[in-house]
C-alpha positions, 0 to 999 in steps of 0.5 A, spaced: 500 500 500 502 507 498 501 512 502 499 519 499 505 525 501 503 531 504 506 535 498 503 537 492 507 536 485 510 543 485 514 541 491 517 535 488 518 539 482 522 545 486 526 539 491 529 536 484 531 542 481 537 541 476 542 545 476 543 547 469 536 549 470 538 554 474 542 558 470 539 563 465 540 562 458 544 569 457 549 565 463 549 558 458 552 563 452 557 566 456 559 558 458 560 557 451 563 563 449 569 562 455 569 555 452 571 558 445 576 562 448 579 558 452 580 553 447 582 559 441 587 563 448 590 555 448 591 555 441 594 562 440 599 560 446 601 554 442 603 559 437 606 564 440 610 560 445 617 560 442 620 568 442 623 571 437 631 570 438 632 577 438 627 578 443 630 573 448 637 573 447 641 567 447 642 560 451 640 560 459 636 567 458 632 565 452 630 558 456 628 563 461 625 566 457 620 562 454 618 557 460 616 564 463 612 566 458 608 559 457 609 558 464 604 566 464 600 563 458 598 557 462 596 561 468 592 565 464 588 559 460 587 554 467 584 561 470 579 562 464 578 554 464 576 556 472 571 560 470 567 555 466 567 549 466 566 548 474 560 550 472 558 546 466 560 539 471 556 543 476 559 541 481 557 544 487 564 548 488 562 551 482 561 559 484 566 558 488 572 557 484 569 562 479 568 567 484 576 565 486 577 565 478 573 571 477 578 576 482 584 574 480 582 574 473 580 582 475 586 583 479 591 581 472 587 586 468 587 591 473 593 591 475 595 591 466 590 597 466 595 601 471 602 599 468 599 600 461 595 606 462 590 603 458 582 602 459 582 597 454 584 592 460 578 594 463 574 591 457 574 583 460 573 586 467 566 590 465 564 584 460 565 577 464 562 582 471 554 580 469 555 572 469 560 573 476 554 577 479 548 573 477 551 566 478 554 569 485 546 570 486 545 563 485 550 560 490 546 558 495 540 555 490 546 552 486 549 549 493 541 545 495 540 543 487 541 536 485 547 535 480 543 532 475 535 530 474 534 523 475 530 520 470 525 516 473 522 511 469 
């Protein structure tokens, strides 16, 4: 024999809520547009990780030189990696590691903006803001929303 529950459907619906089904649609293009530029910034960083020799000098210096500077394209690459693909695992830790992500991400363009004195480092600050600030607002649904719907069949 089973027994009827007190809660209606609409509350089983709310208590199985995906967390993809949390995000907006404008938050699913940012995913994807990170994605494409992380993959186009790894791409890129693969091209330009060997300096001219001119700029580099020669033996210890150019060696230096270069793990530096893909050591830096790395860095940057696995930041921006941070700021997606936590969310399209949807892992609970999720907003949190975009927020961490996020700030360092900010705080290198900031502190370009001020050594280069050019606003156009403000551009990824200002652009990447509103999908920061929406799934900042979704941090505590994201942390009490299942993974992924089950499929009851």
């Amino acid at each position: 024999m089973e027994q009827a529950t007190i809660f209606g459907e609409e509350f089983q619906e709310f208590a199985t809520r995906s967390r993809k089904e949390l995000l907006p649609g404008y938050i699913k293009v940012y995913t994807i547009f990170l994605l494409l530029f992380s993959i186009i910034l790894f791409l890129g960083s693969l091209e330009i990780s060997m300096p001219p020799a001119e700029a580099a000098g020669t033996g210890a210096d150019a060696r230096a030189y270069a793990v530096g500077r893909i050591l830096g394209i790395l860095l940057i690459v696995s930041l921006v990696i941070l700021l997606w693909a936590p969310v399209m695992a949807q892992v609970k830790w999720a907003i949190s590691a975009v927020t961490t992500s996020y700030f360092i991400v900010a705080g290198m363009f900031l502190i370009s903006a001020i050594l280069e004195k050019s606003v156009y480092f403000l551009i990824p600050i200002v652009v990447l803001a509103p999908y920061w600030l929406k799934l900042y607002s979704l941090r505590h649904d994201w942390k009490a929303a299942v993974p992924h719907k089950k499929k009851v069949g």
